[in-house]
C-alpha positions as CSV (number, residue, x, y, z in Angstrom):
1,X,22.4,31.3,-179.5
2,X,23.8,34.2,-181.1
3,X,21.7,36.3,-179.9
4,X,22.2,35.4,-176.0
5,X,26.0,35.7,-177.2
6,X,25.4,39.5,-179.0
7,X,23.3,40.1,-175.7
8,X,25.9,38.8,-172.9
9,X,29.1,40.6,-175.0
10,X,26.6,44.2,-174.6
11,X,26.2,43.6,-170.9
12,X,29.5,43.0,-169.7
13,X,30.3,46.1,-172.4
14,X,27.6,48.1,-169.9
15,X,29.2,46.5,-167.2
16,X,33.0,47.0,-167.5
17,X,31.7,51.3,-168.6
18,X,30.0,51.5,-166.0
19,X,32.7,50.1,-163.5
20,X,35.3,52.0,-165.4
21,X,33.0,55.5,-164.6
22,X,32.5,54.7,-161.4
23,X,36.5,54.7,-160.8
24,X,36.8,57.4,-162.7
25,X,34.5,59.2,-160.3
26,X,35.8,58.1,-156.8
27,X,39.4,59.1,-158.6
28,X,38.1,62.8,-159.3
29,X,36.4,63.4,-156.4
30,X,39.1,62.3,-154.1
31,X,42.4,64.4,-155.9
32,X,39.2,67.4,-155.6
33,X,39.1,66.3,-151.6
34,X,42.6,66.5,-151.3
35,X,44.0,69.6,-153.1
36,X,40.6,71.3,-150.9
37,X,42.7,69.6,-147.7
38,X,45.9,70.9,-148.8
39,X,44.7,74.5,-149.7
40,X,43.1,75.1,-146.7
41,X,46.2,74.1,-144.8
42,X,48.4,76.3,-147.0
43,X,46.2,79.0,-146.2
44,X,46.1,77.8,-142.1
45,X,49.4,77.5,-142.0
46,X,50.4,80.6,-144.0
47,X,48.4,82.2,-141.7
48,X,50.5,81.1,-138.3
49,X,52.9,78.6,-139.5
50,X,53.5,75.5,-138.6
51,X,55.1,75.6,-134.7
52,X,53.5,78.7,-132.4
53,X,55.7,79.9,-129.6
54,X,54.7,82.4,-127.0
55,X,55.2,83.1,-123.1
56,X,54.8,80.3,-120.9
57,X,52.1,82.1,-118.9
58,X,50.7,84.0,-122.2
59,X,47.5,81.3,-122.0
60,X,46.1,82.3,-118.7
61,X,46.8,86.6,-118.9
62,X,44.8,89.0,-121.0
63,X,47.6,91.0,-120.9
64,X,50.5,90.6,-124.1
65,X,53.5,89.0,-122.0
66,X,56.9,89.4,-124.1
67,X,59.7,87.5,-125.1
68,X,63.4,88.9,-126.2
69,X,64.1,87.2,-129.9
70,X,67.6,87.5,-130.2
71,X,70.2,85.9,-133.5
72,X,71.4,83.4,-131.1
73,X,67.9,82.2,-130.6
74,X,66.9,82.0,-134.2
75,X,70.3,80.2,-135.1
76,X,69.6,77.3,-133.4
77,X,65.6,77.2,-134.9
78,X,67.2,77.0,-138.0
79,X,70.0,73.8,-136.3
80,X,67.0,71.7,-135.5
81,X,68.0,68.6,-137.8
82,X,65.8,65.1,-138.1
83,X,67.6,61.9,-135.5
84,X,67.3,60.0,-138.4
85,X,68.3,61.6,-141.6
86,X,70.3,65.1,-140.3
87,X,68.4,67.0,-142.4
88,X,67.2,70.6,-141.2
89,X,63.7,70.9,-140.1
90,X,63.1,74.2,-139.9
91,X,62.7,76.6,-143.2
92,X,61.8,80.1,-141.8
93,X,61.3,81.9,-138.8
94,X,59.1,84.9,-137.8
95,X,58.1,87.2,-134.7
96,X,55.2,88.8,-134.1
97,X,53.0,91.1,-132.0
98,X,49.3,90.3,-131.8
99,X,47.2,92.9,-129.5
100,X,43.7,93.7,-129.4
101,X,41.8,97.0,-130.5
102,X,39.2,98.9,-131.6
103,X,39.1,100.2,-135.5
104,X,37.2,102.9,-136.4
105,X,36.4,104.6,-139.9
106,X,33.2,106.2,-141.6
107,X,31.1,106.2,-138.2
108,X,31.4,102.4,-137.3
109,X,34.0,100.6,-135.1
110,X,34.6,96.6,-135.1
111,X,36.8,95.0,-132.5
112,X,39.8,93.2,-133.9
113,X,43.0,91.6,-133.0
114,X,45.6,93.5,-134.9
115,X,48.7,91.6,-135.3
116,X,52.2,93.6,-135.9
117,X,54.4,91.6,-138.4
118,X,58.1,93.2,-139.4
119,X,60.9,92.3,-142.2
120,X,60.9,88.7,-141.4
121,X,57.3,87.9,-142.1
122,X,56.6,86.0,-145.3
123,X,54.9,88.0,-147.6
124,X,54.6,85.4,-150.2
125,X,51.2,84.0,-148.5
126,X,49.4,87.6,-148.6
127,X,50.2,88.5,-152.1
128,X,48.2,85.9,-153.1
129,X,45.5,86.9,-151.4
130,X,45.6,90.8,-152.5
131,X,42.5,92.0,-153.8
132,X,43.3,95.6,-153.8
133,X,46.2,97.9,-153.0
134,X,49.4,96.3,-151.4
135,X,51.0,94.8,-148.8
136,X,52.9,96.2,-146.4
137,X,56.5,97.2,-146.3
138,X,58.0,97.0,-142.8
139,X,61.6,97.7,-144.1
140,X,60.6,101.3,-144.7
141,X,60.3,103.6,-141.9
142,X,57.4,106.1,-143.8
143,X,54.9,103.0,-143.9
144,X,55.5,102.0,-140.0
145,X,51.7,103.4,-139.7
146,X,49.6,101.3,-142.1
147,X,47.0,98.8,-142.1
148,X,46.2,95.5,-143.8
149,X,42.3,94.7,-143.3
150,X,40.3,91.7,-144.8
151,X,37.9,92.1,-147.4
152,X,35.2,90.9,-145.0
153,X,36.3,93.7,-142.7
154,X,36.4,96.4,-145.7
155,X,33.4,96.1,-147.1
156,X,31.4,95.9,-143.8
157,X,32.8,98.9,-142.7
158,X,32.7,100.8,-146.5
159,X,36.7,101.0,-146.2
160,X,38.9,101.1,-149.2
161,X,42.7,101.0,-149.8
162,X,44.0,104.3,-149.1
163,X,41.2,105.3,-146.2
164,X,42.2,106.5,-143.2
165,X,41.1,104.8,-140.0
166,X,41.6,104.9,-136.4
167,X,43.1,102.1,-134.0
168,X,41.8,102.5,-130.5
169,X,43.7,100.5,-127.8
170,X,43.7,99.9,-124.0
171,X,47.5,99.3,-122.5
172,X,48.3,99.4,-119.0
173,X,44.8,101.3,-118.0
174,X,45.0,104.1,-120.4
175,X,43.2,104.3,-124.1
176,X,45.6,105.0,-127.1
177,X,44.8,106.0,-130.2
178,X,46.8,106.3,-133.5
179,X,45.6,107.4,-137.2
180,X,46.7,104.6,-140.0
181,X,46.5,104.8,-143.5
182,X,44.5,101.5,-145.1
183,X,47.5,100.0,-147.6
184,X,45.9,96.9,-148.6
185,X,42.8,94.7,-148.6
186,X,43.2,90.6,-148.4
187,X,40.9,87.5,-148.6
188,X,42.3,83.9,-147.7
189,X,38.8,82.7,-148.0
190,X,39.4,81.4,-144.4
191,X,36.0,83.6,-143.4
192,X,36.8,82.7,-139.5
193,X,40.5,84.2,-139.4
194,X,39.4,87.1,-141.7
195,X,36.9,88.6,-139.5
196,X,38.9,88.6,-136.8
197,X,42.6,89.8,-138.2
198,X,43.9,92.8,-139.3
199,X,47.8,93.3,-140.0
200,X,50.0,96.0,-139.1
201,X,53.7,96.9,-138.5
202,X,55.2,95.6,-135.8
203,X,57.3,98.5,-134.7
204,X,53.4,100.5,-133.7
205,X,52.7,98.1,-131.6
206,X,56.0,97.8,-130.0
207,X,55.9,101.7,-129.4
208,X,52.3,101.2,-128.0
209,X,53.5,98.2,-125.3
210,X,57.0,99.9,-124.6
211,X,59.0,97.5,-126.2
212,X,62.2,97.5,-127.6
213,X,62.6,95.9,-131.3
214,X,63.7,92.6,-130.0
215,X,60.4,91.9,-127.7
216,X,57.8,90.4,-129.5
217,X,54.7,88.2,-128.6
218,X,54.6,85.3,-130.3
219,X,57.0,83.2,-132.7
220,X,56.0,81.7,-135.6
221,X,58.0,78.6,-137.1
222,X,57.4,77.2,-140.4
223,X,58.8,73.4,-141.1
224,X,60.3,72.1,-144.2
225,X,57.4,69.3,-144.3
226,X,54.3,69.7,-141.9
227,X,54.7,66.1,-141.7
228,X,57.8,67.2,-139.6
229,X,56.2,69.8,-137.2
230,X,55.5,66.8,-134.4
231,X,59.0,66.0,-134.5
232,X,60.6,69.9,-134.9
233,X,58.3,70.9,-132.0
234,X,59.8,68.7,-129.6
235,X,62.9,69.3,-130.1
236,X,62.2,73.1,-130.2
237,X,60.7,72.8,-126.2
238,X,63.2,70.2,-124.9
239,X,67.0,71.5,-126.3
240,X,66.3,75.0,-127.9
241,X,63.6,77.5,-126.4
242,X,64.2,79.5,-122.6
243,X,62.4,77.6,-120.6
244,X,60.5,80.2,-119.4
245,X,58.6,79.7,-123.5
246,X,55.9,77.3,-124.4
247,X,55.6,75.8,-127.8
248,X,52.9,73.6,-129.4
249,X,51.8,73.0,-133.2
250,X,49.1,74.4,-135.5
251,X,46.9,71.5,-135.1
């Protein structure tokens, strides 16, 4: 009898460890799953923000169509409040260019979208990305002719920070060309966007497309909680953009 007792006390000992484990498992893999989910969306949305706004027509023309960003504009972005609690929606707003070229450097050329960013982009996201030289600095008219390539992009093409490379474009018919200086090299780990991107100033591209410095591309709005982005989006198209704009979110 006491040893069926002894024997009965060890199993559900085995039993109860085992259970416990188990949990312990699902628990741990799961916070794993999530903080994956939430950096990837931190590096998505750091990438484009939460809300992207461009020409209503922008979709179906291979051409850049712009838009005139003006203060009055961005001031009521930033009034979008919640129905329900009056609480702002919006945290920051940024413009941007984003037109296609050719870079060369060292003999090779890879096709690229290069996307012009100014003083209002958030450079907080890229910093932590840095894996050699810097970012840029848009507020300073001597670096209006630098680059910001991926790591991906770099080492295919043997570039460093501090290389000099050439950005070929086509605008309105006729092929462009202007020397840059490599300031920086970046990885978000996001393998698909890297390949593809490369940053620059804004104010290049703007002298490229003939564009004064309140026409831009694209818009890019980042929300206070993504969770919020549905709801900020609406009210964005419906009481606050031209409504010659167009407006959807990052998912």
């Amino acid at each position: 009898y006491s040893f069926k007792k002894s024997f009965t006390r060890r199993i559900l000992y085995l039993s109860v460890l085992a259970t416990s484990l188990s949990l312990a498992v699902i628990l741990i893999a799961q916070s794993i799953f999530n903080g994956f989910q939430k950096e990837i969306a931190k590096k998505v949305f750091g990438f484009w923000g939460h809300i992207h706004i461009t020409d209503l027509q922008s979709s179906q023309r291979l051409d850049p169509i712009p838009i005139r960003l003006d203060d009055s504009v961005v001031a009521r972005m930033y009034g979008v409040k919640s129905s329900q609690t009056g609480n702002p929606l919006v945290e920051h707003v940024q413009s941007f260019i984003v037109l296609p070229g050719i870079l060369s450097a060292s003999g090779q050329s890879e096709g690229l979208f290069f996307k012009g960013v100014g003083r209002d982009f958030r450079w907080n996201f890229f910093s932590d990305f840095l894996v050699g030289g810097r970012v840029l600095h848009p507020d300073d008219s001597a670096h209006h002719r630098e680059l910001l390539l991926s790591d991906e992009t770099a080492r295919r093409m043997k570039i460093k920070p501090g290389d000099p490379v050439v950005l070929n474009f086509v605008v309105r018919g006729e092929l462009l060309k202007r020397r840059l200086i490599v300031a920086g090299v970046y990885n978000t780990g996001l393998a698909e966007y890297d390949r593809k991107f490369a940053l620059t100033d804004v104010r290049l591209l703007q002298n490229l497309l003939k564009l004064d410095s309140s026409e831009i591309t694209g818009i890019e709005v980042f929300c206070k909680d993504v969770l919020e982005a549905e709801t900020a989006n609406r009210i964005l198209y419906d009481e606050v953009l031209p409504e010659n704009w167009y407006s959807e979110t990052i998912r």
